[in-house]
C-alpha positions as CSV (number, residue, x, y, z in Angstrom):
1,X,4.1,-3.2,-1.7
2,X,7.3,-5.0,-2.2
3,X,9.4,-1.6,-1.4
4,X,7.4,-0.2,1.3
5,X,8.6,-3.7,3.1
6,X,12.2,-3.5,2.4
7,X,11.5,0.0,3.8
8,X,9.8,-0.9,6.8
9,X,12.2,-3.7,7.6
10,X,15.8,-1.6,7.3
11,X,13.4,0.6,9.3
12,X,12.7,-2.4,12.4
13,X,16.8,-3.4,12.2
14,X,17.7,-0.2,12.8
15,X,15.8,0.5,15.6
16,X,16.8,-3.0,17.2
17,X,20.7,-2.0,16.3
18,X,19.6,1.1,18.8
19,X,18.3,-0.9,21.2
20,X,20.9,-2.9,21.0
21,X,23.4,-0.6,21.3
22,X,22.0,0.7,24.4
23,X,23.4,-2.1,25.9
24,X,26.7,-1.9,24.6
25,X,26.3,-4.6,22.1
26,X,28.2,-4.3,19.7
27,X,26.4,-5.4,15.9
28,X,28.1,-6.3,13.0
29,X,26.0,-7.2,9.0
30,X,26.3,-9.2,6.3
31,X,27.1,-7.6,3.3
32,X,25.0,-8.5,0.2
33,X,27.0,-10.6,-2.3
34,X,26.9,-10.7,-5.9
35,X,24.9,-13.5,-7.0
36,X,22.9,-14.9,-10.5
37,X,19.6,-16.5,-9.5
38,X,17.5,-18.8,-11.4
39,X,14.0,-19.9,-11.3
40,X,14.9,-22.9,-9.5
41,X,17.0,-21.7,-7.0
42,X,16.4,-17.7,-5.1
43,X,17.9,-17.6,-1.7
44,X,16.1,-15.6,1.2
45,X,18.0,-12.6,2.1
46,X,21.0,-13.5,4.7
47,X,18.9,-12.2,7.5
48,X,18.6,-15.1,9.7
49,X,22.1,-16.0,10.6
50,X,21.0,-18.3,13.9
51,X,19.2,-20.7,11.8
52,X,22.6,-21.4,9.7
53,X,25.4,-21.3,12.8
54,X,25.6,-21.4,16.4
55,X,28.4,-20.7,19.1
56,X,28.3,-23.2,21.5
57,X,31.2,-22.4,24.4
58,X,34.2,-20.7,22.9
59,X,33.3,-22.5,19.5
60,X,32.0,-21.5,16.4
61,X,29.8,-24.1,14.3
62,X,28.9,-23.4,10.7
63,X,26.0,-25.3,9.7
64,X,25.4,-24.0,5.7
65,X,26.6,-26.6,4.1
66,X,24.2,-29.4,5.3
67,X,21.2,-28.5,2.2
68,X,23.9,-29.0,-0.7
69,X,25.2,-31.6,1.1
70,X,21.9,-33.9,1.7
71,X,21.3,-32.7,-1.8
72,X,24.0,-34.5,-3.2
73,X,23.1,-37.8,-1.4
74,X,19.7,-37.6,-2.6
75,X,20.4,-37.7,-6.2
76,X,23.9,-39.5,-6.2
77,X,24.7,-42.3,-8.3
78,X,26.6,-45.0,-6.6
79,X,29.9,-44.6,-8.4
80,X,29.9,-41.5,-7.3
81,X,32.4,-39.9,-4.7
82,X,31.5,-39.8,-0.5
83,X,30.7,-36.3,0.4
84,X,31.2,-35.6,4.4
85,X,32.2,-32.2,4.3
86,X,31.7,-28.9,2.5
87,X,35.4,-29.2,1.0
88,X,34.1,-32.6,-0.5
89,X,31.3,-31.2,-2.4
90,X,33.2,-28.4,-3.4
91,X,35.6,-30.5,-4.8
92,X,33.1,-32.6,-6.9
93,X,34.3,-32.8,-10.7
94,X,32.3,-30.6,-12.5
95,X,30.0,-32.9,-14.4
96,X,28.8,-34.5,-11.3
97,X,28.2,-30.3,-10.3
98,X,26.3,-29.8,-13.4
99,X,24.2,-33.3,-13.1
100,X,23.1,-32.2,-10.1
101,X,22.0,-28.5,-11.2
102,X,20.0,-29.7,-13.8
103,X,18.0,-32.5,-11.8
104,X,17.9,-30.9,-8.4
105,X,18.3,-27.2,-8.4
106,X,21.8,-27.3,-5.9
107,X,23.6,-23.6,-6.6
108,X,26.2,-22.2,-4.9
109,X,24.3,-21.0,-2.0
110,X,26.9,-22.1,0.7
111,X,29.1,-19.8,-1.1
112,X,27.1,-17.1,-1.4
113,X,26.4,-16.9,2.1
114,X,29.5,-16.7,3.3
115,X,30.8,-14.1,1.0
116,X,27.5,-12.3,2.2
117,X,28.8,-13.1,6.1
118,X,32.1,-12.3,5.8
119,X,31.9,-9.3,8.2
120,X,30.9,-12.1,10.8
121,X,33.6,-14.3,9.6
122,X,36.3,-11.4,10.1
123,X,35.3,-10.3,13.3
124,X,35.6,-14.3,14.8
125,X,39.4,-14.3,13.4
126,X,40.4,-11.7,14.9
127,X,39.4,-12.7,17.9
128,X,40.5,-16.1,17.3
129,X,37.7,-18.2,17.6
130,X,37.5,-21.4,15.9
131,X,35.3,-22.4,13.5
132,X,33.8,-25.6,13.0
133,X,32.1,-27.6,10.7
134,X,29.6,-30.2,11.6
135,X,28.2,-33.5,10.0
136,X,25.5,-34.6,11.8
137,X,22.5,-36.0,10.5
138,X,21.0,-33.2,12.5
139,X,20.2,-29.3,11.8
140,X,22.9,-28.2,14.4
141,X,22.1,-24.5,14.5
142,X,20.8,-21.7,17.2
143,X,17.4,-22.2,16.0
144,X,17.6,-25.8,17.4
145,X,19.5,-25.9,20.4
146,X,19.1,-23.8,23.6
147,X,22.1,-23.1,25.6
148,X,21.9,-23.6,29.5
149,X,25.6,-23.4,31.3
150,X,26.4,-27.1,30.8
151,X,23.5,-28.0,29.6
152,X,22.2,-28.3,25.8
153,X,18.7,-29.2,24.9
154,X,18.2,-30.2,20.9
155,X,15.0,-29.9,19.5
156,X,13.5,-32.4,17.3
157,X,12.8,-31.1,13.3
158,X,9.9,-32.9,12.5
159,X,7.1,-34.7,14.5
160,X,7.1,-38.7,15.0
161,X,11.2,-38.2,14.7
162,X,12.9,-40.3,16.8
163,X,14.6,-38.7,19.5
164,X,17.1,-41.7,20.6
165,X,18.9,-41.1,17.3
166,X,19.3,-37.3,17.8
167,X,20.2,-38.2,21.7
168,X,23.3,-40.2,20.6
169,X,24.5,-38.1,18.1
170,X,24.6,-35.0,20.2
171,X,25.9,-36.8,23.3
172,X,28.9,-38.0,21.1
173,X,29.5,-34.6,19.6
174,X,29.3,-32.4,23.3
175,X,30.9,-35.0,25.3
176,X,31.4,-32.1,27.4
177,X,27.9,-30.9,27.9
178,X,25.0,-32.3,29.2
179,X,22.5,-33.1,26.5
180,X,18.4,-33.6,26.1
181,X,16.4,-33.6,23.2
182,X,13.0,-32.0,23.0
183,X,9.8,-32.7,21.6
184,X,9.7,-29.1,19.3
185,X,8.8,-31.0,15.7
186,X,10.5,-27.5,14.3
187,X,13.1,-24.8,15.8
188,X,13.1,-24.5,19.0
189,X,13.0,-20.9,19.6
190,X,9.6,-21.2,17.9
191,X,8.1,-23.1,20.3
192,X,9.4,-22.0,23.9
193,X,12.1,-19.7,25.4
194,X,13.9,-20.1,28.5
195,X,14.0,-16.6,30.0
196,X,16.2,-16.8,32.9
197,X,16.5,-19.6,35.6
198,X,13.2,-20.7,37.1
199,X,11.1,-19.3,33.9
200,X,9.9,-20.8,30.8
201,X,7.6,-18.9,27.8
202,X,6.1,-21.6,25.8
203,X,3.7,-22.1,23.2
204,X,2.7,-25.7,23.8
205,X,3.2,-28.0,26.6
206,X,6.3,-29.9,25.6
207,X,6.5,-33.2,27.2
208,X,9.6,-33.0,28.5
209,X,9.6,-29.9,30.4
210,X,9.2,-31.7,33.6
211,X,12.1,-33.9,33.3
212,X,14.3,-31.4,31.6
213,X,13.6,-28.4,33.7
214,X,12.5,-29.9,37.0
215,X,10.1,-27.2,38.9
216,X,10.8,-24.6,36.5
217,X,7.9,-22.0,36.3
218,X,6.3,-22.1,32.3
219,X,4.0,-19.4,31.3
220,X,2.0,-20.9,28.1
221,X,0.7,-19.1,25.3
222,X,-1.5,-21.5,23.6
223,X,-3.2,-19.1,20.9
224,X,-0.3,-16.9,20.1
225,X,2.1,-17.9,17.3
226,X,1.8,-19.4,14.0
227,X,-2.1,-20.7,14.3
228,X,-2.9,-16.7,14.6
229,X,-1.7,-16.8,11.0
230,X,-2.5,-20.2,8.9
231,X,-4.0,-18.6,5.9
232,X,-1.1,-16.5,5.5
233,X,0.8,-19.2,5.9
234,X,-0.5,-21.3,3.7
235,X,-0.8,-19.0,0.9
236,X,2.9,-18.0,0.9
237,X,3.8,-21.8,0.7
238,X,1.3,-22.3,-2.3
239,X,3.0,-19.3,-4.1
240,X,6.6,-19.5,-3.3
241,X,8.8,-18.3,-5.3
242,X,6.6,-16.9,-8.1
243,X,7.3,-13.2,-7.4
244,X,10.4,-13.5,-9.7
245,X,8.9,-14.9,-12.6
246,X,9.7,-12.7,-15.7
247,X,6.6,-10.8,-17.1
248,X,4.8,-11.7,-13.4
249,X,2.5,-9.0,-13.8
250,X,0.6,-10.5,-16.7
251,X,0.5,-13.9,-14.1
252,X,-2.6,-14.7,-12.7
253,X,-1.4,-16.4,-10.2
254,X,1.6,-13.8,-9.4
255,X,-1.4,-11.0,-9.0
256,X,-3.1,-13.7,-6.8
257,X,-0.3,-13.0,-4.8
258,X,0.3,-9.0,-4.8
259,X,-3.4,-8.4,-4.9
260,X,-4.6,-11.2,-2.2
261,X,-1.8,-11.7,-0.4
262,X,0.8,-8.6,0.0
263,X,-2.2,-6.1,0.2
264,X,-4.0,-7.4,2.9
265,X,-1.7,-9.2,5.2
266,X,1.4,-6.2,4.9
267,X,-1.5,-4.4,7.1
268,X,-1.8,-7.7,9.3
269,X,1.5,-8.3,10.1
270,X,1.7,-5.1,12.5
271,X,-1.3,-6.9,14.7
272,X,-0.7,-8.1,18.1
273,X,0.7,-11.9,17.4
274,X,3.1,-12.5,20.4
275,X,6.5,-13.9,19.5
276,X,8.2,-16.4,22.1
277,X,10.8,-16.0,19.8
278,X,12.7,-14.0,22.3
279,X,16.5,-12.5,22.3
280,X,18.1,-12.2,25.8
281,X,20.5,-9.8,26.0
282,X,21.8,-10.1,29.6
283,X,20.1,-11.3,33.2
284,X,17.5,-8.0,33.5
285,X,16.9,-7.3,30.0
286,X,15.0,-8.7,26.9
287,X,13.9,-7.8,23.8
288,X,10.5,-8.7,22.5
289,X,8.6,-7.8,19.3
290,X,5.6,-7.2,20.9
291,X,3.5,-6.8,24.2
292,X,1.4,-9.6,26.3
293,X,0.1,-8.5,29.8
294,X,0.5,-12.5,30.4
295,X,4.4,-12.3,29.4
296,X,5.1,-9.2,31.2
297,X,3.9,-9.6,34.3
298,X,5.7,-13.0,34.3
299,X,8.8,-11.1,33.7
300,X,8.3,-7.9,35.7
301,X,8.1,-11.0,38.9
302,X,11.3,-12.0,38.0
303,X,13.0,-8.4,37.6
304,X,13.2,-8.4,34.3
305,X,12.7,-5.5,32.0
306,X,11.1,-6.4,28.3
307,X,12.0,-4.0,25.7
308,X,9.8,-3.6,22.9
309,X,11.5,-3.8,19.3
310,X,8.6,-4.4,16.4
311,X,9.7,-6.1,13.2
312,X,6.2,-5.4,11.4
313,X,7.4,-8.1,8.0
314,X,7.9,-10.9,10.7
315,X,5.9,-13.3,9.2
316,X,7.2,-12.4,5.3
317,X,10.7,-12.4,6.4
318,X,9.7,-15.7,8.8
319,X,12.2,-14.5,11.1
320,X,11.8,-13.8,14.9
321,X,14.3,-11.6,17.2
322,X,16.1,-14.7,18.0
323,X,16.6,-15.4,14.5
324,X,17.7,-12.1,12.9
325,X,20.4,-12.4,16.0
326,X,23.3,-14.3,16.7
327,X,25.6,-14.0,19.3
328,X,29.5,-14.4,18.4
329,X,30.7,-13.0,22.0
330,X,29.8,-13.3,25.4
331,X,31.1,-12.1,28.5
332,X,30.5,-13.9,31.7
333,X,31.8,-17.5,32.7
334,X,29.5,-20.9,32.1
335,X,27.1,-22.0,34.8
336,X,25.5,-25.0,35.8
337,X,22.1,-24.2,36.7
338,X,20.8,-27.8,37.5
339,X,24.4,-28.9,39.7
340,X,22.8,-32.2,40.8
341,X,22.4,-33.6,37.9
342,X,24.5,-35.9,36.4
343,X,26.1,-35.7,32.7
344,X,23.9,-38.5,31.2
């Protein structure tokens, strides 16, 4: 089961690199780096690159090093050194390092990924991008924020969180941009994509829609998404991690998994659940996982051609379109779709 998916998936991103391609995009991988797990600590594939960094204007943030970081203040002792940035924490003395191994599980993962990105990381030097850092108390990455010209909207991570706090961090880092938070309680390009002007595909009614895109059409898709797939769901979070347990095949509840889980839902996964997890790859064109007469007819209204890309392992993987994409160049110049509106 476990190689038919790697299969199947190398099988889905090549057949978005062609569709991709088409376009004249040009596609660049990570490479796989070397790296010594442990049964505390087995990092996802690096196949979701928008959930860790974002390009917002000509910049380039990397957000990878905010889990070791948090990490570190959660199990610090006071005498220890301030950690604000990813040189700090990689410049830790090495007991402090090993203290925090042994009680919380914190590897080299930061590392990792970048070795594993550094295709990515190549291509922006050449071209002379910079690349940023960011310390916010915030996950700053394209999973949270959707880019409108000058304006940036900021999901919220978790529900009941207070949006004020996000709303002044955020205005102080993009002095530049105008900037909204939204009621998401998770990433953003889970819960609704903004298509093209005028047109909104959303899985819930987000409060702020009417304020932050003022008579903007918004096609909702209230039984599509995650709810399609709770049990699956929860059974992956009630057996994470056990796959790699040495000897797994003698573990009950490793067969649990393999025999409940891989066996019937690898069949499931190619069902009809539609993704507004969306990638828009220029004005007329966007690429979808799967159909909805709902979606497309919306689009087809506004001229806009949805290509069909399926990523059968979606919901193993837990990566949409949007998220097994990021975009490190664009041409065109910045917009301002909303020009009466003022920066704050």
């Amino acid at each position: 089961m476990f190689e038919r998916i790697a299969q199947e998936t190398e099988e889905d991103f090549q057949n978005i690199i062609r569709t991709l391609a088409k376009f004249n995009v040009t596609v660049v991988r990570p490479d796989i780096a070397e790296f010594e797990p442990s049964q505390r600590n087995f990092p996802a594939p690096p196949m979701t690159p928008r959930d860790y960094c974002l390009m917002i204007g000509n910049t380039f943030y990397e957000c990878i090093s905010l889990d070791l970081v948090r990490s570190y203040e959660l199990c610090k002792d006071p005498s220890w050194p301030v950690v604000r940035t990813w040189d700090d924490y990689y410049n830790l003395p090495d007991w402090i390092r090993q203290e925090l191994d042994q009680m919380h599980g914190v590897h080299d993962r930061g590392t990792w990924l970048e070795r594993c990105w550094k295709p990515m990381f190549d291509l922006l030097n050449a071209n002379q991008v910079p690349i940023r850092e960011h310390h916010l108390d915030y996950d700053l990455n394209g999973a949270m924020v959707t880019r409108l010209g000058r304006d940036l909207y900021f999901g919220t991570m978790r529900p009941g969180q207070d949006r004020n706090i996000i709303q002044r961090l955020v205005s102080d880092k993009f002095p530049d941009y105008r900037t909204h938070v939204v009621n998401t309680e998770g990433h953003a390009d889970a819960t609704y994509c903004p298509v093209c002007p005028g047109l909104i595909i959303s899985l819930c009614d987000v409060d702020t829609y009417t304020e932050t895109f003022p008579d903007w059409e918004v096609i909702y898709l209230e039984h599509e998404g995650w709810s399609k797939v709770k049990p699956f769901v929860d059974l992956k979070k009630r057996n994470k991690g056990k796959w790699w347990i040495p000897g797994f095949e003698y573990d009950d509840a490793v067969i649990e998994v393999v025999d409940g889980w891989m066996d019937h839902w690898v069949g499931f996964v190619e069902e009809t659940v539609f993704d507004v997890n969306m990638l828009i790859i220029d004005p007329k064109n966007v690429m979808v996982f799967n159909e909805n007469d709902k979606v497309f007819e919306a689009l087809a209204r506004y001229g806009i051609t949805p290509h069909v890309v399926p990523f059968r392992h979606r919901y193993f993987w837990d990566g949409g379109i949007h998220c097994v994409t990021t975009d490190l160049h664009r041409l065109g110049q910045q917009q301002d779709l909303f020009p009466g509106r003022n920066r704050d």
